[in-house]
N, C-alpha and C positions, 0 to 999 in steps of 0.2 A: 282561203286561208283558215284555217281551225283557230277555235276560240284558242285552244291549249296553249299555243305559240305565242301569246301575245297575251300581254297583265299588266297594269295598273296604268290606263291610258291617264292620260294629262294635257289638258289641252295649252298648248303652249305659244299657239298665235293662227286667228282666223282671216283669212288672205281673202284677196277677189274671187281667183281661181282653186287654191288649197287651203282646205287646214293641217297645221304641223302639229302633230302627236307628242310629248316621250312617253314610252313603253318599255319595260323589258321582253327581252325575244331570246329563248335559251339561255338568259342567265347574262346577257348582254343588254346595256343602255340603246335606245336606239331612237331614232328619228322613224314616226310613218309619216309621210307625205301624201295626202288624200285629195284627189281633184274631186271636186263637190259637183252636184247636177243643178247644170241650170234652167229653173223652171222654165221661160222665154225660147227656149232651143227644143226644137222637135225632137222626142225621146230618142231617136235612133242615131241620130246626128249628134246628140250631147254623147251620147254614149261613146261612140267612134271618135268622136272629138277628144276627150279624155284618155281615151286609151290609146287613141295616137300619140297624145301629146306625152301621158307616164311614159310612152317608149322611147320617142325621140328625147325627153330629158333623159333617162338611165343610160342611152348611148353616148349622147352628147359629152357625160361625167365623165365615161368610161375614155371616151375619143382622149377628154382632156389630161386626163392619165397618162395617153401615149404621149401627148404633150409636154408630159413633165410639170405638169403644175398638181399639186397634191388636190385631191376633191375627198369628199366622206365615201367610205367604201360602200356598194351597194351589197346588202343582203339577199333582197327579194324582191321582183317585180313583181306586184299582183293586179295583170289585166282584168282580171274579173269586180276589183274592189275598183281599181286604178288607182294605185296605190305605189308608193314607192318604199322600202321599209330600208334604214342607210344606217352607219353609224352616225352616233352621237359624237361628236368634235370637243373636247374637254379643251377649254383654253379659252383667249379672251377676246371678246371682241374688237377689229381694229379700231373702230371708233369708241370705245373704251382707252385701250392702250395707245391711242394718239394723247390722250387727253393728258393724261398720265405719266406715262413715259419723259426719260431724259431726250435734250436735242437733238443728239447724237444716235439718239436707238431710234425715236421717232423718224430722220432721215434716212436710216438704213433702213429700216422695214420697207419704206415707202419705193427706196429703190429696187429693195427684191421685188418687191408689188409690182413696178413697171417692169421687172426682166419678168414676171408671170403673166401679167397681160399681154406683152410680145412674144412669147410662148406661145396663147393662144391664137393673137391673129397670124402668126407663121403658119400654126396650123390648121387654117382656113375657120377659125373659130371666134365667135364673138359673142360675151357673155351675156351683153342687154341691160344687167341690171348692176352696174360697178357700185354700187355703195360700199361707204367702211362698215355696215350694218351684215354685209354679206361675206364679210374675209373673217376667219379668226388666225387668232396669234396661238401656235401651240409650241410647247417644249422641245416634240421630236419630230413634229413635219413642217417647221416654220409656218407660212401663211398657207391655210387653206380656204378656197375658195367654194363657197354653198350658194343655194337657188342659180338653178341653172333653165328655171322653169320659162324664163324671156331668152335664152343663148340660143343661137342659131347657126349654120352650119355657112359660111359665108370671106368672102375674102374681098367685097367691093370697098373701095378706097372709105365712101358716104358711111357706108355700117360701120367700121373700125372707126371713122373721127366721132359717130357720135357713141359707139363706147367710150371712150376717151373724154368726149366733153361732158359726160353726165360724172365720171369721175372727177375731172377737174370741177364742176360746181358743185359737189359735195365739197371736197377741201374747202372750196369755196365761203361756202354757207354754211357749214356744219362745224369748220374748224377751222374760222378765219382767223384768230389769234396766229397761226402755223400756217395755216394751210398753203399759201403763196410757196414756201421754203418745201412743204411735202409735195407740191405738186410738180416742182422744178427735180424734185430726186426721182419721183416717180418718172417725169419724163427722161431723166439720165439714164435710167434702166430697164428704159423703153427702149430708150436708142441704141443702147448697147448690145440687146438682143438685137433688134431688127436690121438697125445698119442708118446709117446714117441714110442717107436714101430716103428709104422706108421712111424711116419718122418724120425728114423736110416732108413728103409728101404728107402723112397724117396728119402733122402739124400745123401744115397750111389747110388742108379740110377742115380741121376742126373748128379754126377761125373765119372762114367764110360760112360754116355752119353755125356759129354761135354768131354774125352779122346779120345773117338771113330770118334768125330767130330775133332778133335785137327789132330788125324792120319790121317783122310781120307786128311785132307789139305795138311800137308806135302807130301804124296803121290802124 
């Protein structure tokens, strides 16, 4: 990628596996997403590891597009940087706008949020990482969903409850004031995409998965 395409980096959060950029690129805001080299990994092997991984996330985004769940547009794949270079998402974040927000708006986002997680595991997709830190709130694409660097391409019953239950214990812990009330919408708009069906079964995994975790700690 040429210096010219790219101006006033900023570092704007340093990850295990990336760091996130903002830059301008053309005169546009933008996200670069840079998977870092890990000393401990054999040169050839980090490298392929990385550059597999920028791919399958920029497909991943794109899959969830066909999805119907809004993601940041991609710009640029750069295998060679392994880099991802996306738009910038202007709006707020859900766990901001939970905090914030009336009752009423708070339980409606919450159940668009579960019709776009049902979204994705319809289509064989599981994001990994459901935090309110990873959705924003925008004006013209409603909830968009970012870091797709943990999502996987998958339809087992296990992976969809524990998407699910890492969602329900952020509400949990992060916005337990509410969160009980958001996490009941969110499951409404789970079910309504999926089917009734579908979600008895997720619903019942996620709680033999959040039992199993319950035991392994006492132990």
């Amino acid at each position: 990628m040429s210096d010219e395409s790219l101006s006033g980096e900023k570092l704007l959060h340093r990850g295990a596996e990336a760091d996130l950029y903002l830059q301008m690129w053309y005169g546009l805001k933008v996200i670069r997403k840079v998977r870092v080299r890990k000393s401990y990994r054999v040169e050839k092997l980090d490298v392929a590891l990385r550059r597999t991984r920028t791919i399958h996330e920029a497909l991943i985004m794109h899959d969830a597009k066909m999805a119907g769940v809004a993601t940041p547009l991609i710009y640029l794949v750069d295998l060679e940087g392994t880099a991802i270079v996306m738009q910038y998402v202007e709006g707020t974040r859900l766990k901001e706008y939970l905090e914030t927000s009336k009752t009423e708006d708070r339980l409606e986002v919450c159940r668009i949020l579960g019709d776009r997680v049902g979204r994705l595991h319809s289509f064989g997709i599981v994001h990994g990482d459901l935090t309110t830190s990873n959705m924003i709130v925008t004006d013209d694409q409603g909830i968009v969903l970012i870091d797709f660097g943990l999502a996987e391409y998958s339809r087992e019953l296990e992976k969809r409850g524990v998407d699910i239950l890492l969602g329900q214990r952020v509400f949990q812990s992060t916005h337990h004031g509410y969160g009980a009330a958001c996490y009941r919408a969110f499951l409404e708009g789970y079910r309504n995409r999926v089917g009734s069906d579908e979600a008895d079964q997720v619903e019942e995994r996620v709680k033999q998965i959040a039992r199993r975790g319950r035991y392994a700690v006492e132990r």
